[in-house]
N, C-alpha and C positions, 0 to 999 in steps of 0.2 A: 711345102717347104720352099724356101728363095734359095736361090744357087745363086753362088759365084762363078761363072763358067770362064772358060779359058777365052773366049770371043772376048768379055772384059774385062778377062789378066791383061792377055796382049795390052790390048785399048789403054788400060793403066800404066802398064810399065814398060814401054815399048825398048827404051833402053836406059843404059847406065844413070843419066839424069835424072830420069824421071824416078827411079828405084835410090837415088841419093836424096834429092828431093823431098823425097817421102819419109825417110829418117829425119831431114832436118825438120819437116813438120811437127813428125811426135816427137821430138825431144826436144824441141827449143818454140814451142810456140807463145806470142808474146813476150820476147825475147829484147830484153833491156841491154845495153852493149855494158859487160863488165869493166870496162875499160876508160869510156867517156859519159857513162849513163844514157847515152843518146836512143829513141827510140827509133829510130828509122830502122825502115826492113835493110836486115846483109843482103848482101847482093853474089849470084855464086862467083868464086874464083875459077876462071880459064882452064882446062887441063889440068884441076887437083879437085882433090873431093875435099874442099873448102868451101865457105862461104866468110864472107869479111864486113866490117861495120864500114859503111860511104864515110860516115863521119871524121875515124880515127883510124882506121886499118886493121882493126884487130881481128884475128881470125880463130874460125869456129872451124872443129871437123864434125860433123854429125855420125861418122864413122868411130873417134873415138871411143875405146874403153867400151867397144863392143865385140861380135864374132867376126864382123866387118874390118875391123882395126886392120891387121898385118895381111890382109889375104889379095892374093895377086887375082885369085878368081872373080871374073866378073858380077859385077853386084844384080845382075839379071839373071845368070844363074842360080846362087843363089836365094832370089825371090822366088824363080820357078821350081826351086828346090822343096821350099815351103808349099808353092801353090799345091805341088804334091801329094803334100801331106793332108790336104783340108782334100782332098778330092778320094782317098780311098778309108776301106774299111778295117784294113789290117795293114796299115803301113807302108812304107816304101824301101824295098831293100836298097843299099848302099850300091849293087852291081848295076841296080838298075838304074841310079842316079849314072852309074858309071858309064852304061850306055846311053842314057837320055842326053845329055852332056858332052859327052865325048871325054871325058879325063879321066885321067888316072884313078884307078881303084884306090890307094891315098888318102887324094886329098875326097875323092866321092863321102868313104869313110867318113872323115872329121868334118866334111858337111852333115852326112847325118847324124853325126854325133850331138855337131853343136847346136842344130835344131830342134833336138830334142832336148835341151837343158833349156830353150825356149818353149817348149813346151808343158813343164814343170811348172804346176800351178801353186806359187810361194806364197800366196796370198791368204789359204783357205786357213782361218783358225779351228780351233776344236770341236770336233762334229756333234752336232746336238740330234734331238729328236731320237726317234729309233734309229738306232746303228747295228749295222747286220755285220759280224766279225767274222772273219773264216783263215784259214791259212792253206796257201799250197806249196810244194816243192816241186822246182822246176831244175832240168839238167839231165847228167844222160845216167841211164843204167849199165851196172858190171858188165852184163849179159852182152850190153851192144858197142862196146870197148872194145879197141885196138887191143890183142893182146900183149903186147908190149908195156902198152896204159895200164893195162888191168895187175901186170905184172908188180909194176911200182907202186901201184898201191896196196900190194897183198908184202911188199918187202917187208914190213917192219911188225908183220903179222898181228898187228890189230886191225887197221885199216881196210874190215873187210864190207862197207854197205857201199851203196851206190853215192855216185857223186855228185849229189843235190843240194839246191840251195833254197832254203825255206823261204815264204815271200808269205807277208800278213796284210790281206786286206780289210778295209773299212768302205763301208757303205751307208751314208746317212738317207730319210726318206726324202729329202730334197736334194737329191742326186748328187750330194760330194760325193766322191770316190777318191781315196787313195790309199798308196801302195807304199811298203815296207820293207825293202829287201833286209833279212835278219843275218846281216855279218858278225854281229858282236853275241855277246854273253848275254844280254837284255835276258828276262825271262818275260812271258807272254801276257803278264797282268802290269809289267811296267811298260809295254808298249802300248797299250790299252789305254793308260793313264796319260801318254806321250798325246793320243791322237783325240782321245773321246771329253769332251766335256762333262762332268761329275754330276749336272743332270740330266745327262742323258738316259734312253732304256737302250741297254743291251741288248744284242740275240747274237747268240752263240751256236755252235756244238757242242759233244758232251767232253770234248778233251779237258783233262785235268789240270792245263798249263789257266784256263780259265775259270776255277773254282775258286771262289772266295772275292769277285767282284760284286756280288750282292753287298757287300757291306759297303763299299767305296759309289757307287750309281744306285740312282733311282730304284730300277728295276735291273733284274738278270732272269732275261728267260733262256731255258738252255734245250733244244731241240737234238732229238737221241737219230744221228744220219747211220747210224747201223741199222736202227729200226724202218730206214729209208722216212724219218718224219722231217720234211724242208719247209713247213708252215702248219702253224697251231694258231688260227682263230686269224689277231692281224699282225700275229709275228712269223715272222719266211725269213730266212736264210737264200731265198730264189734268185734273189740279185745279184748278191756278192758271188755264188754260184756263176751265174751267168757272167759276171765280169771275167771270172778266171776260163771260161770258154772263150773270148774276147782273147783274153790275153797269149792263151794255149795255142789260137791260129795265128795270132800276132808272129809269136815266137817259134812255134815250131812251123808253119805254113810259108811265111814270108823271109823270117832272118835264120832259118836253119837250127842255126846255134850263134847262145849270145854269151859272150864270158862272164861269169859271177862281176869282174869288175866292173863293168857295164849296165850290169844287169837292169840297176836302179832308173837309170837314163829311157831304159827302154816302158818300163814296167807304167812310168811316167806319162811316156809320151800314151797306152794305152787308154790312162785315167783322163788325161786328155780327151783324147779323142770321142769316148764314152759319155762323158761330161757335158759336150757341145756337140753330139751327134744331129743334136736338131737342129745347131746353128752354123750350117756348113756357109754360110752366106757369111760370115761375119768373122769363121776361123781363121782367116787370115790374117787379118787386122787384127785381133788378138796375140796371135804367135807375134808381130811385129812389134806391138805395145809391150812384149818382155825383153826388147834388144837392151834398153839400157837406161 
């Protein structure tokens, strides 16, 4: 497999410019001046992350209306932020940008945050072929609560299960992968309907949230995981499995704990990662192509 190695990160973006540069590429190539129609190349502007048309003056930020836009952080961190992320296998904690970097846990934070909404794959429409479904819940149990925590949630005396947040995957056999965090009311055959194209084949488990998609898909094969059966003939369930082992070191190995509001961001950036595991040569330049 081709590596991107940090020998030609540096090389590529040694500094600010060069990492400006490289936005104004992907979003303005072939770039006609809105202003005089003139095709001549901008030329960058002096100490602003501008570029301007020779003809008329008019000026472009390649920074706009991106994660780039308002931030005082230098745009080489983060690039290296990113490069980061295309070089590990379970993520990169926010502490550790913290230290790699030198700043403030903060803004570390909302760097990883906003990199991972670039890592969110918008583009994938409705998964065909065999699609392997599964769902798991992620968060903490009563048992390993602060009793304090555990206290408020026994107040109102129903409130007595663990504090988990359901997550539904998908897995088609041409390696889409994605991920659901389940905040609302949806029940489990409208979220099916949300992600899976109508003719596709199913593989399930035997939960009951997914009984009665045989009428709606192709096929619905449903594999009994009490019975420990995770493949019948050439339908497995092993994958979408394996994702959630993926995602279980992601989350609980790397970021500790991740708040339900977040969660989605994160769950993302795994399907990501999963997705282009073969193409670590080329991850980077991807995550950049969703700035803007």
């Amino acid at each position: 497999m081709k590596r991107f190695t940090i020998t030609q990160f540096r090389a590529m973006y040694p500094n600010d410019d060069a990492c400006l540069h490289k936005l104004f590429q992907l979003r303005f190539t072939g770039l006609i001046c809105p202003k005089c129609e003139s095709d001549k190349q901008f030329t960058r502007v002096k100490d602003r992350r501008a570029y301007n048309c020779p003809n008329c003056g008019f000026q472009i930020y390649p920074t706009k209306d991106t994660v780039f836009e308002k931030t005082t952080t230098p745009l080489t961190y983060w690039f290296y932020a990113i490069y980061l992320q295309t070089t590990t296998r379970n993520g990169v904690a926010a502490k550790e940008l913290e230290r790699q970097l030198n700043i403030c846990y903060k803004t570390a934070l909302r760097m990883a945050h906003q990199i991972k909404i670039l890592m969110a794959d918008k583009h994938i429409g409705k998964l065909t072929g065999k699609v392997q479904i599964d769902e798991s819940y992620f968060g903490q149990k009563l048992a390993n609560m602060h009793r304090k925590k555990r206290a408020e949630m026994y107040a109102d005396g129903l409130n007595k299960h663990d504090n988990k947040t359901g997550v539904m995957g998908f897995l088609s056999d041409d390696n889409k992968l994605r991920f659901e965090v389940m905040r609302d009311t949806k029940t489990f055959k409208q979220r099916v309907r949300k992600h899976v194209s109508k003719d596709a084949i199913i593989v399930t488990d035997s939960h009951l949230g997914y009984k009665g998609l045989d009428i709606t898909y192709v096929k619905h094969e449903v594999l009994n995981h009490f019975e420990n059966e995770f493949k019948r003939g050439e339908y497995t369930t092993n994958g979408i499995e394996n994702a959630w082992s993926n995602l279980k070191r992601t989350i609980k190995g790397t970021h500790i704990h991740v708040s339900v509001e977040h969660l989605q961001k994160y769950v993302d950036e795994v399907a990501f990662r999963m997705m282009n595991r073969d193409k670590q040569d080329v991850m980077f330049e991807t995550i950049l192509q969703n700035v803007g």
